[in-house]
C-alpha positions, -999 to 999 in steps of 0.1 A, spaced: -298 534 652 -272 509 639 -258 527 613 -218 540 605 -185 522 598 -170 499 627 -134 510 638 -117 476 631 -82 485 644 -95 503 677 -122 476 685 -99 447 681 -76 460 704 -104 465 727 -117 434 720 -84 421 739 -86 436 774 -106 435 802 -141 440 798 -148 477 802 -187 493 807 -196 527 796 -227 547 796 -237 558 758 -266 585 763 -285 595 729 -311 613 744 -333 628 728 -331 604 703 -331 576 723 -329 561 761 -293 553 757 -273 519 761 -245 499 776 -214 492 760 -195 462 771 -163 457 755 -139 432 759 -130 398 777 -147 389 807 -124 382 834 -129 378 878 -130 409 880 -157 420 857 -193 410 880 -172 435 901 -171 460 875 -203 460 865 -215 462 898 -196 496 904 -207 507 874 -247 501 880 -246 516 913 -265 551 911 -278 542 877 -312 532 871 -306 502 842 -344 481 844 -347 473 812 -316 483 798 -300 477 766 -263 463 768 -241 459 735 -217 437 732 -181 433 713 -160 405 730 -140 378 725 -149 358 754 -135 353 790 -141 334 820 -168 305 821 -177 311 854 -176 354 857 -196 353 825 -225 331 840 -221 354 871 -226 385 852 -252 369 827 -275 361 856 -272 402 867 -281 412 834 -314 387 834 -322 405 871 -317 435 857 -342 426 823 -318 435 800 -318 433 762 -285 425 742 -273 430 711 -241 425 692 -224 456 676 -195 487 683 -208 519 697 -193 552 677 -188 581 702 -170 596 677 -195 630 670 -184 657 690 -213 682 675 -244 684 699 -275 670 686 -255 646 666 -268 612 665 -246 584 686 -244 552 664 -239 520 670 -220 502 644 -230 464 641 -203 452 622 -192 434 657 -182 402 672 -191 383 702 -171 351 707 -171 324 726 -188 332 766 -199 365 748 -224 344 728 -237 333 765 -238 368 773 -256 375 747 -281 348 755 -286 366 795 -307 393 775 -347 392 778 -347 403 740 -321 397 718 -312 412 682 -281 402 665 -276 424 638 -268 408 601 -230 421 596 -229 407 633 -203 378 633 -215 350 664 -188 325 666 -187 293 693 -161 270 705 -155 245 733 -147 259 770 -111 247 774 -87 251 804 -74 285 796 -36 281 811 -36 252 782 -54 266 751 -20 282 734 -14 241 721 -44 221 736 -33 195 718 3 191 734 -11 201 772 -9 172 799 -44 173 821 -50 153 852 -85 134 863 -92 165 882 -85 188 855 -112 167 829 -135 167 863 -133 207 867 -143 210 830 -173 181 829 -185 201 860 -181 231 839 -199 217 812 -230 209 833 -232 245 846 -227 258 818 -258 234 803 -279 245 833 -278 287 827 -281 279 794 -316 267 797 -324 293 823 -316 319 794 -341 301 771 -315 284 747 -321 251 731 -292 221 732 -284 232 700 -262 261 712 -242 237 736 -242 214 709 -228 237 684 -203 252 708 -190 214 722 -181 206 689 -154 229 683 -123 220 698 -98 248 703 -76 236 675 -101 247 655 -113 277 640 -147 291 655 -178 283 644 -202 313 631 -234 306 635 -255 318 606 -290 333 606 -306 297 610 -286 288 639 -289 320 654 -326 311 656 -323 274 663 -302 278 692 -328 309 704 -300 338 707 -325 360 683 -358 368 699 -364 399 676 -360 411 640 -359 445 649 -347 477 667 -369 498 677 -376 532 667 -350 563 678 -382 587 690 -389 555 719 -370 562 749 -387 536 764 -371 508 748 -342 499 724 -357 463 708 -387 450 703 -390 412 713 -410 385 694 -426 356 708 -388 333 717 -391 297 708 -401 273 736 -368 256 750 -360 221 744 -349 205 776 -336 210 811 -306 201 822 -294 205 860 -257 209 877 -231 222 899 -197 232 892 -168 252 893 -155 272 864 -124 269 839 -116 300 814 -124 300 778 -100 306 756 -110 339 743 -102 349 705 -97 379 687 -118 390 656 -102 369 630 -107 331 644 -69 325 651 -49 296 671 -31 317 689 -59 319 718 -49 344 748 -56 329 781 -80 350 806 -50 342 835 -25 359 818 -40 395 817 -35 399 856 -10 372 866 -36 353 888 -44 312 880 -74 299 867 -105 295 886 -104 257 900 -66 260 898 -57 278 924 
């Protein structure tokens, strides 16, 4: 099913706003899937919520093309998806065929950035296509990401984002990651471009759990997992969240802070 050419201009922009779910049905073909498109912001658990309601989504897949969002709503709505058994993928659903009983594709030239990469990691099963681009950075206090560099932070401000850190760590090894995505992501400060993970990482920090998708006649299913890796560690904490500093497609410094879509501060800032 991943077939067809990504609309860049139309899923950048989309890639900028508030995350936004839609149903994609493919049926006969297939069971259908989730498209979740955007940046993750308070509102979005919310969102989600409304949009599961009357829907029956067990085992559901959920594809993803975002640029990041809120630390804390992303953990929120990771933890759903796990309840829920989801699998996640990375790619850019075309809608685009208006004749009936043409196929709906889903395009994997995609991106999921920053807390997307930790949605991704809330699926049971996950597949990240090869034209997918993963990229990872530090969480960063998002009223301050435009120059980190030239921000002023107080003791509490480092506190909020230590405690960040350590719940961040701690859903991360509920998901089944290893270290090596937190280590990979902590390195990258957010005067720096993003760091793609390639194929090897994608493996060593256990955000691919298959190879494959499965086949369009199986309504049952939309992946089929492998055997994941074990994890390496555990890692407990409490906290509450910062933003992200969520980025658009091409790894750019000028990083658009999650407070500014609606007006409203930062978590731990109010």
């Amino acid at each position: 099913m991943l077939s067809g050419t990504a609309r860049a201009g139309v899923a950048f922009e989309g890639r900028k706003l508030p995350m936004k779910f839609s149903w994609v049905a493919c049926q006969p073909n297939c069971r259908g899937w989730v498209s979740a498109v955007g940046i993750v912001t308070a509102d979005s658990p919310r969102d989600f919520d409304e949009f599961a309601r009357g829907r029956q989504l067990g085992g559901v897949t959920i594809v993803l093309d975002s640029s990041g969002g809120s630390v804390n709503d992303s953990i929120a709505l990771g933890r759903r998806w796990r309840n829920l058994g989801a699998l996640t993928t990375v790619g850019v659903s075309d809608q685009t065929n208006t004749l009936q009983g043409d196929p709906v594709n889903m395009a994997p030239a995609a991106f999921c950035e920053s807390m997307c990469v930790f949605l991704l990691l809330s699926g049971k099963a996950r597949y990240v296509p090869e034209t997918a681009h993963v990229r990872v950075h530090q969480i960063w206090m998002g009223d301050r990401a435009n120059d980190a560099r030239a921000a002023t932070y107080s003791a509490d401000d480092l506190t909020i984002v230590e405690r960040d850190i350590g719940r961040l760590a701690k859903y991360t090894f509920d998901m089944g990651g290893t270290g090596d995505l937190l280590s990979l992501s902590l390195n990258v400060p957010p005067w720096e471009d993003l760091h793609e993970l390639s194929r090897d990482e994608l493996r060593l920090t256990n955000l691919v759990t298959t190879d494959m998708v499965d086949h369009t006649g199986n309504p049952n299913a939309a992946v089929a997992e492998l055997t994941p890796k074990p994890v390496r560690g555990r890692f407990a904490g409490r906290a509450v969240a910062t933003e992200t500093y969520p980025e658009p497609s091409k790894s750019i410094k000028s990083a658009e802070a999650v407070v500014q879509l609606d007006g409203r501060a930062a978590p731990g800032q109010e």
